[in-house]
C-alpha positions as CSV (number, residue, x, y, z in Angstrom):
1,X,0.8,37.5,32.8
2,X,-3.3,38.2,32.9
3,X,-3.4,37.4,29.8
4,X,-1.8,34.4,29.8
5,X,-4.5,33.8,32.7
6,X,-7.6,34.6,30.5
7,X,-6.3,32.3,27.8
8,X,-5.2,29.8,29.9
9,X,-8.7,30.2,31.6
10,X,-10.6,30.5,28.3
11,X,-9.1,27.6,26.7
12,X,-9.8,25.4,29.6
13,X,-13.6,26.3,29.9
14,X,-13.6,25.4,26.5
15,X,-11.7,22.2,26.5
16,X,-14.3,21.6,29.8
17,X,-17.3,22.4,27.3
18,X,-15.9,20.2,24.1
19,X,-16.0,17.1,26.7
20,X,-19.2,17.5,28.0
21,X,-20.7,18.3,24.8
22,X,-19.2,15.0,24.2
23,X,-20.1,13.1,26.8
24,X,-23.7,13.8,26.4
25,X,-24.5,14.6,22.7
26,X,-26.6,12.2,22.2
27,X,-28.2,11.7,25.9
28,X,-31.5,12.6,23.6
29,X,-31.6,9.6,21.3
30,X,-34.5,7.7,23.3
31,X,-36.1,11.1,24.5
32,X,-36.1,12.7,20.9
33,X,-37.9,9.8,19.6
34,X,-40.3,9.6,22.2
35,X,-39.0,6.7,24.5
36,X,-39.0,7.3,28.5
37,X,-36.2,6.3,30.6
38,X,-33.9,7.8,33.6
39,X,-32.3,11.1,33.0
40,X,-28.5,9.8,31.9
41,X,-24.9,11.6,33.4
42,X,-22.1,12.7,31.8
43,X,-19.7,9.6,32.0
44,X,-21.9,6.8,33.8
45,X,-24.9,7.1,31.5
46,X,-28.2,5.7,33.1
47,X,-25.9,2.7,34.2
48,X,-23.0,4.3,36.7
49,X,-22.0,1.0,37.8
50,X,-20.4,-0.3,34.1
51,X,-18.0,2.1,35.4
52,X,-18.1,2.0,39.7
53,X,-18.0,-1.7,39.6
54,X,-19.4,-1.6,43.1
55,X,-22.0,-3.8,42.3
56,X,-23.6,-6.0,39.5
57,X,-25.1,-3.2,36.7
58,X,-27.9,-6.0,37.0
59,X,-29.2,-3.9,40.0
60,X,-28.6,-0.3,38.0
61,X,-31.1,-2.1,35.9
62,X,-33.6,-3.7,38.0
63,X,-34.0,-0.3,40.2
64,X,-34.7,1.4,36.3
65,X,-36.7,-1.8,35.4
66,X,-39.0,-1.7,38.9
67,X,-39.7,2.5,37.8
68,X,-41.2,1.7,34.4
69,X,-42.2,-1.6,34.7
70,X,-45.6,-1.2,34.6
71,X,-45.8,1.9,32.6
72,X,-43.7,1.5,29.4
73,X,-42.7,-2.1,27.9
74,X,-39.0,-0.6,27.1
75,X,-37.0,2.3,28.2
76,X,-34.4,4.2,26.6
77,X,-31.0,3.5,28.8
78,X,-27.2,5.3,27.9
79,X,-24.7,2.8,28.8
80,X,-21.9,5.0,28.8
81,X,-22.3,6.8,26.2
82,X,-24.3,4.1,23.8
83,X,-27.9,3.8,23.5
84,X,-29.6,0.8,24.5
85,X,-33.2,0.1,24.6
86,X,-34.0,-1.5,27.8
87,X,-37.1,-4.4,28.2
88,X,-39.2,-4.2,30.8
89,X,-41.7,-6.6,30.4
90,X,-42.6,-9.8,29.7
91,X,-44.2,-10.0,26.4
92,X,-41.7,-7.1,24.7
93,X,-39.0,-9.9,25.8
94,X,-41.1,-12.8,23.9
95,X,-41.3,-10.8,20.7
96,X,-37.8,-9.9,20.5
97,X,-36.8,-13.6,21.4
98,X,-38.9,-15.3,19.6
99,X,-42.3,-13.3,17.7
100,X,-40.4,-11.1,16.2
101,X,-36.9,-13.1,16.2
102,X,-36.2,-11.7,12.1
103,X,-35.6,-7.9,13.4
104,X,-33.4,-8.9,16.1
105,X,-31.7,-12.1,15.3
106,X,-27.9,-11.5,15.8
107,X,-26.7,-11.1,19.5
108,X,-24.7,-7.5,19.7
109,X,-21.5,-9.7,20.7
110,X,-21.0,-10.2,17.3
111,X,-20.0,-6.3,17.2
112,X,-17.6,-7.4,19.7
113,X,-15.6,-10.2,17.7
114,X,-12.5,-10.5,15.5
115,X,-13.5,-13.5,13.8
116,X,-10.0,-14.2,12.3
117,X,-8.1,-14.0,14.8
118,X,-10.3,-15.4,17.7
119,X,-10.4,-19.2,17.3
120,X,-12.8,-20.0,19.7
121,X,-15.4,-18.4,17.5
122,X,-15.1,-19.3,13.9
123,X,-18.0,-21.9,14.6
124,X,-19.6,-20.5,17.7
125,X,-23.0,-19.8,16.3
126,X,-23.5,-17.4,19.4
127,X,-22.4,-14.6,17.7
128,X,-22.1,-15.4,14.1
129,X,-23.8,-13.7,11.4
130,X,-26.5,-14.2,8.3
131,X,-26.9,-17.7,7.1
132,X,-23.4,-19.1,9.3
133,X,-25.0,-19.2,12.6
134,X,-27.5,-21.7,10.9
135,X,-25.4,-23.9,9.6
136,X,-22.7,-23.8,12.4
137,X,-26.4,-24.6,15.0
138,X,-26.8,-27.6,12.6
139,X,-23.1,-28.9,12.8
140,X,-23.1,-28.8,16.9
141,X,-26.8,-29.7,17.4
142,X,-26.8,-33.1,15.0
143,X,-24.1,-34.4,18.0
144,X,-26.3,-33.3,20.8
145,X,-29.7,-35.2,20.2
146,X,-31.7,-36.8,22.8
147,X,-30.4,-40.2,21.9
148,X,-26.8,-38.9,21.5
149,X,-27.7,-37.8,25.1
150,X,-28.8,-40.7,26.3
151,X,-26.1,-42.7,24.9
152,X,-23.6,-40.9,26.7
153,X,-25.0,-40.9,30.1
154,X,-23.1,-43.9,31.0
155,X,-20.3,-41.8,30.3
156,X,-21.9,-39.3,33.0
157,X,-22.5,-41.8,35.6
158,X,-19.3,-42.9,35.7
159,X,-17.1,-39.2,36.3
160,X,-20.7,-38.7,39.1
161,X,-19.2,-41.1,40.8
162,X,-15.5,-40.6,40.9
163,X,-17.5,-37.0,42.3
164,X,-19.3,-38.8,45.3
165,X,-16.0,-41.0,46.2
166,X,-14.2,-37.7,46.5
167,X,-16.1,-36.1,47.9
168,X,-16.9,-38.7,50.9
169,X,-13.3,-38.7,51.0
170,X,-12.8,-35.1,51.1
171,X,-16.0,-33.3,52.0
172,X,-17.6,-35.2,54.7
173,X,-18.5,-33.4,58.3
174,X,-18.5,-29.9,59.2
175,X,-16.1,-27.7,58.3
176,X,-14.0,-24.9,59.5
177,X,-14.5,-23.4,56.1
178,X,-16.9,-25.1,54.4
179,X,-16.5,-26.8,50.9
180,X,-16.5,-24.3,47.6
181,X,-19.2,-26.3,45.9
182,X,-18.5,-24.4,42.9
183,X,-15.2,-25.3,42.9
184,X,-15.5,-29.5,43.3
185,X,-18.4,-29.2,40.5
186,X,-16.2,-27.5,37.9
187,X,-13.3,-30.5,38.2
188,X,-16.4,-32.5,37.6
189,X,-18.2,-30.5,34.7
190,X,-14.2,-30.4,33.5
191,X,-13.9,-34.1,33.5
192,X,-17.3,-34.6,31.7
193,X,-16.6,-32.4,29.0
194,X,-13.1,-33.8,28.6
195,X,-14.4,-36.9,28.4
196,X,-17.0,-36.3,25.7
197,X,-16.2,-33.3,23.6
198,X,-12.2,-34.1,23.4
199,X,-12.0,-38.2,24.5
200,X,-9.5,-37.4,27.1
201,X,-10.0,-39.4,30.4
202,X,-9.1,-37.5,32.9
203,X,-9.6,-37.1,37.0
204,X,-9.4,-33.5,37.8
205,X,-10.1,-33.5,41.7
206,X,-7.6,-36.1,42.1
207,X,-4.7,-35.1,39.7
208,X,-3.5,-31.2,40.0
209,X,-1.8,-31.3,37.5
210,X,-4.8,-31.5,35.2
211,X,-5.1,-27.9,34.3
212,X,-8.8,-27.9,32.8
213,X,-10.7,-26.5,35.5
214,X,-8.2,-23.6,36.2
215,X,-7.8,-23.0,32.3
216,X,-11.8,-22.9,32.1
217,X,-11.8,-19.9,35.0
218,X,-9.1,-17.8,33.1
219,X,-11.6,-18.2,30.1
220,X,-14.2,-16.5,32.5
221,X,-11.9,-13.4,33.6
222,X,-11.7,-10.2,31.7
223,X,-8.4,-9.7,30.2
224,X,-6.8,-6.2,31.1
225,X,-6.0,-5.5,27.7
226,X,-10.0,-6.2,26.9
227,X,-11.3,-4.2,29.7
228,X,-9.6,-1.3,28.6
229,X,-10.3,-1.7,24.8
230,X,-14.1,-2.0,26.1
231,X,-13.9,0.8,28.1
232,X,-12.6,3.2,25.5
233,X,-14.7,1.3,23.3
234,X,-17.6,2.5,25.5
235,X,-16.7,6.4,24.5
236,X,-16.1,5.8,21.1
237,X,-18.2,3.1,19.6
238,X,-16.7,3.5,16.3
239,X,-13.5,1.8,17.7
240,X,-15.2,-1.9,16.9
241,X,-15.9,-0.8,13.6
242,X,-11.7,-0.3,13.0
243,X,-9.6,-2.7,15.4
244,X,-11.3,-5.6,17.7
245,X,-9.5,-6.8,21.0
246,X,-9.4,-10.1,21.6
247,X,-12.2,-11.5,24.1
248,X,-9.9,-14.8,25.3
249,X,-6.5,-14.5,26.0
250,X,-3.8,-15.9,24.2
251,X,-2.8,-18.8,26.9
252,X,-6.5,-20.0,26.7
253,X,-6.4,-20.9,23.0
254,X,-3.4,-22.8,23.0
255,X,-3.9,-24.7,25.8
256,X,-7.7,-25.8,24.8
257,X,-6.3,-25.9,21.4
258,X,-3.5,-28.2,22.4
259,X,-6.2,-30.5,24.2
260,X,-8.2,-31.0,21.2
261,X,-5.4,-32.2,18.7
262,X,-4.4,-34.5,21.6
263,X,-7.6,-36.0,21.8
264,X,-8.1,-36.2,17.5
265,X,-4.4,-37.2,17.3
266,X,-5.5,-40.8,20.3
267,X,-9.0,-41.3,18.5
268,X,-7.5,-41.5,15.0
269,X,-4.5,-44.0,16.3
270,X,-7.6,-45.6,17.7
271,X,-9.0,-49.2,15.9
272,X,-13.0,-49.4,15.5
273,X,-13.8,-47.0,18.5
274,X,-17.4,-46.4,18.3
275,X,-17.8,-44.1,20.9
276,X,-20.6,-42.2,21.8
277,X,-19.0,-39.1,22.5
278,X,-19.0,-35.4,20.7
279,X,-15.6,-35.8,19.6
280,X,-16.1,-38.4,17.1
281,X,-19.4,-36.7,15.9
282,X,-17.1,-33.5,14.7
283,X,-14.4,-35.8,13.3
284,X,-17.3,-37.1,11.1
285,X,-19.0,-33.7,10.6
286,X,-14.7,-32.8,9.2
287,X,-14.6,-35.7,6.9
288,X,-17.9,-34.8,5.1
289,X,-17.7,-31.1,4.9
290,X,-13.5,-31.2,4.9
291,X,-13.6,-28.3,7.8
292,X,-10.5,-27.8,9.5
293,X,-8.9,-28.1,13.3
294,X,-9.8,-24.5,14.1
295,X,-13.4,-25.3,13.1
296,X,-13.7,-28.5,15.1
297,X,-11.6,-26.3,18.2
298,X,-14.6,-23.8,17.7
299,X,-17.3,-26.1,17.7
300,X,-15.4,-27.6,20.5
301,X,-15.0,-24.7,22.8
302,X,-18.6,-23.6,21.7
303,X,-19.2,-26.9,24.3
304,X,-16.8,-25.8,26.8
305,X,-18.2,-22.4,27.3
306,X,-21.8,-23.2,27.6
307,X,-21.0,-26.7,29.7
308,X,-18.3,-26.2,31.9
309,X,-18.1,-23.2,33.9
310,X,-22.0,-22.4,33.5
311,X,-22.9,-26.3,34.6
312,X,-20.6,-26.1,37.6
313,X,-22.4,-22.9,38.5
314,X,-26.2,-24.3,38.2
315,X,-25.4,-27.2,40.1
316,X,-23.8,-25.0,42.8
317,X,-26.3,-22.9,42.6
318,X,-29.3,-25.8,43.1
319,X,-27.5,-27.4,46.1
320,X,-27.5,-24.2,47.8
321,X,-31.0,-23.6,47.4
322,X,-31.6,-27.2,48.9
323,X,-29.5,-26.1,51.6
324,X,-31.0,-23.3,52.4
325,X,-34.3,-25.2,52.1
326,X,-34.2,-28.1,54.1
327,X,-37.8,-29.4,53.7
328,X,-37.6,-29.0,50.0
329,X,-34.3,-31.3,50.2
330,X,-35.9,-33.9,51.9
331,X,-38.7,-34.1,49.3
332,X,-36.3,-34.4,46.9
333,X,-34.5,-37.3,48.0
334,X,-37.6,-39.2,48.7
335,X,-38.7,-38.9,44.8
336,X,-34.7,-39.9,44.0
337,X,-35.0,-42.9,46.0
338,X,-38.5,-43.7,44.4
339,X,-37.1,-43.7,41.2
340,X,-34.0,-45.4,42.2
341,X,-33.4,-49.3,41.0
342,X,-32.8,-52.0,43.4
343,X,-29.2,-51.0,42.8
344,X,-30.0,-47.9,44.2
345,X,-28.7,-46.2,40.4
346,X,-30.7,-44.1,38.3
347,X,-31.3,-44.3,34.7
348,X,-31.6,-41.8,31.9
349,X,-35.3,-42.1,31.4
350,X,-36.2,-41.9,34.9
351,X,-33.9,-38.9,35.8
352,X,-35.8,-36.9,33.0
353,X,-39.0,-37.7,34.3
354,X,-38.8,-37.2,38.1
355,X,-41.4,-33.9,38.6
356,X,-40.0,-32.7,41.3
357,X,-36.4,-32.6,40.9
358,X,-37.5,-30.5,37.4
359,X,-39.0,-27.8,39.9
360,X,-36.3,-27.6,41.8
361,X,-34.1,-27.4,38.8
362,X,-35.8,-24.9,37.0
363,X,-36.8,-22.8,40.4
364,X,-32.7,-22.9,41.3
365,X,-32.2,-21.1,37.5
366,X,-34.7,-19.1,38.2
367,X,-33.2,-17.5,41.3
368,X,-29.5,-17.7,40.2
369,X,-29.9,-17.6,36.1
370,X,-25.8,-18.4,34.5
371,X,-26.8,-15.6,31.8
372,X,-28.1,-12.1,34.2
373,X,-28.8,-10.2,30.8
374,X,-29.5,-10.8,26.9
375,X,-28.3,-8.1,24.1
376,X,-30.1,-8.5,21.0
377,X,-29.1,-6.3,17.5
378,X,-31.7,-5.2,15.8
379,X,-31.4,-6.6,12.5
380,X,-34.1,-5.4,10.2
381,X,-36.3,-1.9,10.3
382,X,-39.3,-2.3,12.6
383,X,-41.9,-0.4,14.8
384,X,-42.6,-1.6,18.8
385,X,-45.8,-0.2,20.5
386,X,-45.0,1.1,24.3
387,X,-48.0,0.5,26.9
388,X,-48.3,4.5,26.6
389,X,-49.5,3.8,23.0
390,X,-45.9,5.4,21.3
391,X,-45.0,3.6,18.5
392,X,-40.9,3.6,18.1
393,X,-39.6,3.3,14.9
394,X,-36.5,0.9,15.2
395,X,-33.1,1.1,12.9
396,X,-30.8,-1.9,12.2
397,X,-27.9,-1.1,14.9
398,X,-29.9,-0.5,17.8
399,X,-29.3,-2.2,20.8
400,X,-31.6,-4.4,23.0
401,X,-31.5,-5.5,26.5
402,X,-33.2,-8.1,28.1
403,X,-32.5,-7.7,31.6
404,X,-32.8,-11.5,32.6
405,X,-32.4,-11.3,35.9
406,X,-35.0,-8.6,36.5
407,X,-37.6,-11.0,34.7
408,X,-36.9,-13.3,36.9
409,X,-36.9,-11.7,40.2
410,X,-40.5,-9.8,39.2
411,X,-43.2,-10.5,41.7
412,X,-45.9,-9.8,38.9
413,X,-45.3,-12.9,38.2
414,X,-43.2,-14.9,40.9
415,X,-45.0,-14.1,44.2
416,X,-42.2,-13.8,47.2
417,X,-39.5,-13.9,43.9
418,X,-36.5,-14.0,46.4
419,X,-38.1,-17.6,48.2
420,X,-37.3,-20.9,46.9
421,X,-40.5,-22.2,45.8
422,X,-40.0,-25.3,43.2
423,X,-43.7,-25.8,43.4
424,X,-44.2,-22.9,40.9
425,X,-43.4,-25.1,38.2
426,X,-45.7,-28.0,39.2
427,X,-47.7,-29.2,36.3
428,X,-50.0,-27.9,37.7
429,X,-49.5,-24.6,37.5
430,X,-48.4,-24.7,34.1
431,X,-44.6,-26.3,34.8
432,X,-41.1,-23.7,33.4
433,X,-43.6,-23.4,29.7
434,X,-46.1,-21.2,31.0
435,X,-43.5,-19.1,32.4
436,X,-41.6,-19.1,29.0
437,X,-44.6,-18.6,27.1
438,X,-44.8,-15.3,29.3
439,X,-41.2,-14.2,28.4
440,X,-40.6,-14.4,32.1
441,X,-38.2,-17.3,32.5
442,X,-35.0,-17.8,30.0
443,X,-32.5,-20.0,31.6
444,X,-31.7,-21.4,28.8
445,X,-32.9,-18.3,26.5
446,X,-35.8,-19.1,24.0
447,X,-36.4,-18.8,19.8
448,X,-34.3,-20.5,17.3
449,X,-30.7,-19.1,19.1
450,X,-31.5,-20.7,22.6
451,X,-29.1,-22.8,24.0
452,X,-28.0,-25.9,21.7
453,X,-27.2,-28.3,24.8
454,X,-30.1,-28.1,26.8
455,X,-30.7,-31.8,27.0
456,X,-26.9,-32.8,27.9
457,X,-26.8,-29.7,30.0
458,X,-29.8,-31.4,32.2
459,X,-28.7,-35.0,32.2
460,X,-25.0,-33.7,33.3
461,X,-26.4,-31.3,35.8
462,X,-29.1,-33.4,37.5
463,X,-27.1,-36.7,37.6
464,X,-24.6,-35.0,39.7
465,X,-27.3,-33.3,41.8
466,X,-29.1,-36.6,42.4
467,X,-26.3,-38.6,43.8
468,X,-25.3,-35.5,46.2
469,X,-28.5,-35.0,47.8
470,X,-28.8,-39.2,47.5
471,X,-25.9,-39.5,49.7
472,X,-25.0,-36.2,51.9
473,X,-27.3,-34.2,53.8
474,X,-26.3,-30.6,52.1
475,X,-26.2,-28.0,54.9
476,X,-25.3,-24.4,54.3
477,X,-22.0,-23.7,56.0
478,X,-22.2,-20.0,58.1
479,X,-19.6,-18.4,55.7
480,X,-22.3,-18.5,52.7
481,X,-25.0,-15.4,53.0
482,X,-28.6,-16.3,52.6
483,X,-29.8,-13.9,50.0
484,X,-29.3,-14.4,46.1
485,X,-27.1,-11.4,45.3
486,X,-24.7,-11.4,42.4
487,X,-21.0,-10.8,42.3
488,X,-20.3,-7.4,40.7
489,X,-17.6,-8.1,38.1
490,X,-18.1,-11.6,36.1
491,X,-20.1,-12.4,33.0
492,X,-21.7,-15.2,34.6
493,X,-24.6,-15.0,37.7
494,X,-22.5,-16.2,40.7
495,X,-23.4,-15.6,44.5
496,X,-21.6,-13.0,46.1
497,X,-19.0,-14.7,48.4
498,X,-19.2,-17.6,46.9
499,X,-21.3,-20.7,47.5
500,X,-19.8,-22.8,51.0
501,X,-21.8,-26.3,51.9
502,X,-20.9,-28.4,54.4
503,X,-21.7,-31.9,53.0
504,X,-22.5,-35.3,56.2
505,X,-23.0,-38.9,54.9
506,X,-26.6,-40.0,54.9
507,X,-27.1,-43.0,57.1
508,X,-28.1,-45.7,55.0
């Protein structure tokens, strides 16, 4: 019986030994070749919250990122038990984006994907590889130009303001509650994008039965057959190397799927419909290079990622700050009104010129960015220089994080980061390029992968924003907190709590 004791005893110290060993084998990677960072532990890594989830691993980061900041341009982080080089300034962000884009030009999701058997990404240039992310970025940008833009935007004016009847409808005095913002904006951002990337007319907020908007949440929410492949994924990297999980769930696919040969099978019953929409731009792009439906659904939900769920958010996200901001508000509306026809409507041009309402814009992003953090792959064999003067000697594989937010939110180079100050972006002062040029501001990321929809993304998000402040007086509602503090578990930047308004008719 003692001996079965001692064995017993002896085979579970060693058992105890094996898993730390394992755990923290390779906690040396940065150290060993001279990199600085926080001191990792066995399971959480330098980032306990990927496994905690009690709040955003954004703020794991940022309380790494404020240590080193001005001491080392990049830190050596464990996430788990990976190694991940960590940015920590502004200029080490601008080389990897765009200076030195050719050592770190694939985004590490592409580790991530199962390319045959996730639809959604057979064309979605976001994580393809070599010379198929150029050519996909050419197929989806040639039906995004500024005049394709502009061409649609009676399109946008026209689902705006099915938004504004509703919501003077619906939305109109104070509220018990107060009205999820977020919520409204996606059956907008759901109707625009039905509209032009799958010619379906369609009136979310009104009919329920419209499925789009709750379709494009479930896209957002990790699968718990995906969170658990990513989590054991975390211990054993060499998992992604032999089985990939897929990132949207089954349901998704066929549903958006179903949409899309819906609206190819109406537009090719259709007689001498030359509409300016996205749709018929990818039913060209298939006649001339003979793709198939499961490249045009790709290019397709390529679209719907980036411009339904992330556009509802920014506008949300803007209208808060306004609330929270009367002053700013009322300056606002005063340059939409100045720019406003006799008709009281505004146009393309002048909604892309207003100053101000770019500030705002851009200051709103800046406080509330969709995209919290970047993961670049290195690509290419390369040497960084560290302030300290240690030169790192990078291999393709490793891993690089931009942490966005942290950028963002520095006061090196916003002053009072956590006030809503549009003015920052004056002309004056430089406008959102200076701040680029700095690798401080990436809303819309930078170098030849930044977002593809930038224009439509504006004229969709600032029409909508326009014709609220033009007719409601956006007040925060007492349910909403006043701070800018992320959500812990969702891939895109959302407030905490969610974003409540309360919404009265402007007196005309």
């Amino acid at each position: 019986m003692m001996m079965s004791l001692e064995f017993l005893t002896f085979i579970l110290l060693g058992l105890s030994t094996l898993i730390y060993l394992f755990l923290t084998w390779n906690f040396k990677y940065w150290t060993d070749r001279g990199v600085k960072g926080p001191k990792p532990k066995p399971l959480f890594g330098s980032l306990p919250n990927m496994i905690k989830h009690k709040r955003h691993i954004i703020y794991d980061m940022q309380e790494i990122y404020n240590k080193y900041r001005y001491e080392e341009d990049f830190v050596g982080l464990i996430s788990i038990r990976t190694p991940k080089l960590m940015v920590t300034s502004g200029d080490m962000a601008h080389r990897v984006f765009v200076k030195d884009f050719k050592n770190f030009r694939y985004n590490e999701a592409t580790t991530w994907i199962d390319y045959k058997n996730d639809k959604f990404f057979v064309k979605n240039s976001f994580v393809l590889r070599d010379d198929d992310w150029k050519e996909s970025r050419i197929e989806a940008t040639q039906g995004l130009t500024p005049n394709k833009v502009k061409a649609a935007f009676p399109m946008l004016k026209k689902n705006c303001n099915r938004l504004i009847e509703y919501m003077k409808m619906h939305c109109t005095g104070p509220t018990k509650t107060g009205i999820d913002i977020k919520f409204v904006c996606l059956n907008y951002t759901s109707d625009v994008v039905a509209d032009f990337v799958l010619g379906l007319q369609t009136d979310c907020l009104k009919d329920s039965s419209v499925k789009i908007p709750e379709m494009t949440k479930r896209l957002f929410e990790k699968s718990t057959t995906f969170t658990v492949y990513a989590f054991f994924a975390g211990f054993f990297p060499f998992i992604k190397s032999i089985y990939k999980e897929k990132f949207f769930k089954s349901d998704t696919q066929k549903f958006f799927g179903n949409l899309l040969n819906t609206g190819i099978n109406m537009r090719q019953k259709e007689i001498n419909n030359d509409r300016a929409d996205f749709l018929g731009h990818l039913l060209q792009m298939q006649q001339k290079k003979n793709l198939t439906n499961d490249h045009l659904l790709s290019h397709a939900m390529t679209f719907l990622l980036d411009g339904l769920e992330t556009t509802a958010a920014v506008i949300a996200a803007c209208l808060y700050q306004l609330a929270k901001y009367p002053d700013k508000q009322e300056l606002l509306l005063k340059e939409i009104l100045e720019n406003s026809d006799e008709k009281v409507e505004l146009t393309y041009d002048k909604l892309d010129s207003m100053e101000y309402f770019d500030q705002c814009f851009h200051e709103s992003m800046r406080l509330l960015p969709p995209a919290l953090i970047s993961n670049k792959l290195c690509t290419e064999h390369c040497e960084v220089k560290n302030k300290s003067g240690i030169t790192l000697k990078m291999k393709p594989g490793d891993i690089v994080v931009i942490p966005l937010f942290c950028l963002h939110h520095d006061e090196q180079y916003y002053p009072e980061p956590e006030e809503f100050i549009p003015e920052r972006f004056s002309p004056e002062n430089g406008g959102h390029k200076k701040f680029r040029d700095m690798g401080v501001f990436y809303p819309f990321g930078d170098g030849p992968r930044m977002c593809m929809g930038i224009k439509f993304a504006q004229a969709q998000t600032k029409i909508a924003i326009a014709e609220i402040v033009r007719n409601f007086n956006v007040k925060l509602h007492s349910r909403t907190r006043r701070d800018n503090y992320v959500q812990p578990v969702y891939f895109l930047g959302s407030l905490e709590g969610g974003i409540w308004l309360d919404f009265e008719n402007r007196k005309k």
